[in-house]
N, C-alpha and C positions, 0 to 999 in steps of 0.2 A: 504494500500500500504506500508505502514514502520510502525513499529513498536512503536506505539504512547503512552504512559502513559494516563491513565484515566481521567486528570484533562488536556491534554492540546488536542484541535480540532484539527484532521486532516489536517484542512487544513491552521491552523495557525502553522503548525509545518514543519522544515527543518530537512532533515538526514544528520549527517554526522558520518562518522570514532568514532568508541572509541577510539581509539588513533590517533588521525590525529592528525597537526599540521597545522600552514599556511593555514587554510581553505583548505586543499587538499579533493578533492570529497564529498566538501559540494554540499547536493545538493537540490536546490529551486526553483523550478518551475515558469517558466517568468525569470527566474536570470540567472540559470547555462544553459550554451549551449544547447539547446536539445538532442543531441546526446549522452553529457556526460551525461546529469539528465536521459535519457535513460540506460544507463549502469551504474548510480546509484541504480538507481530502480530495474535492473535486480540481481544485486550485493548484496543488501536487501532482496530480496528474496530468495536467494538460501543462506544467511548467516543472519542471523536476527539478529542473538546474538554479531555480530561485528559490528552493528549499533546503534543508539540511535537519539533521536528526539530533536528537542531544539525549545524550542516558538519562532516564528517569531516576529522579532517587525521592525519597519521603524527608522533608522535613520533619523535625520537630517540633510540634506544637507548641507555642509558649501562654502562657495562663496571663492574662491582663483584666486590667482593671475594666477593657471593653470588651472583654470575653478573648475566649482561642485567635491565637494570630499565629500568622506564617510566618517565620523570616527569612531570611535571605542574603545573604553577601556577593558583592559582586566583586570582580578585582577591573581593574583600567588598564589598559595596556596600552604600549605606545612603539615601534619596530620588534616586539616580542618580546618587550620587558616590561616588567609590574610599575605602573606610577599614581595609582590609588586606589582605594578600595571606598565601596557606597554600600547603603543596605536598605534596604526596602523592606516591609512587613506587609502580612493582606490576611484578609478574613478567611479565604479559601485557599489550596494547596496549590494557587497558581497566582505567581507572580506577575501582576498586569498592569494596565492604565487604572485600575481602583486601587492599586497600592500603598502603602505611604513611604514616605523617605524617611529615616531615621538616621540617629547621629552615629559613625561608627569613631571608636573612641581606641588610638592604641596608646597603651602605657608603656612606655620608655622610649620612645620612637621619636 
């Protein structure tokens, strides 16, 4: 169904955008709407090469004062080297345009 690289399972794998951003039209089956993971999928096929795969993995839920959130770290990269890291939190186990941005804080750095 998308375009999967040989070391990662089918069905541990989510598509999204080569260039996307804000988790726009990631799409993860039980996660994204059906409708849109429908028009993901339709989307992957007629463009394969604007797509790409990414291992699934499960967050940890964190307990907040507005109930379960997701988090998420993301790092920055810039010719292939790390030049900062962001993090986002969300209600649901996908990182999207309903996210928030949160403060990441390193100590000793």
């Amino acid at each position: 169904m998308l375009c999967v690289p040989p070391s990662i399972v089918a069905s541990d794998a989510e598509g999204k955008p080569v260039f996307g951003r804000v988790g726009e039209d990631v799409g993860i089956a039980g996660v994204t709407e059906p409708r849109a993971y429908k028009e993901i999928v339709e989307d992957v096929k007629r463009h394969p090469n604007d797509w790409i795969a990414q291992r699934q993995f499960d967050a940890l839920p964190l307990e907040t004062h507005s109930g379960v959130r997701y988090p998420c770290l993301g790092i920055f990269t810039l010719d292939g080297r790390a030049v900062g890291v962001y993090g986002r939190i969300a209600a649901k186990p996908l990182i999207d345009h309903d996210a928030q941005d949160v403060a990441v804080l390193l100590i000793g750095a």
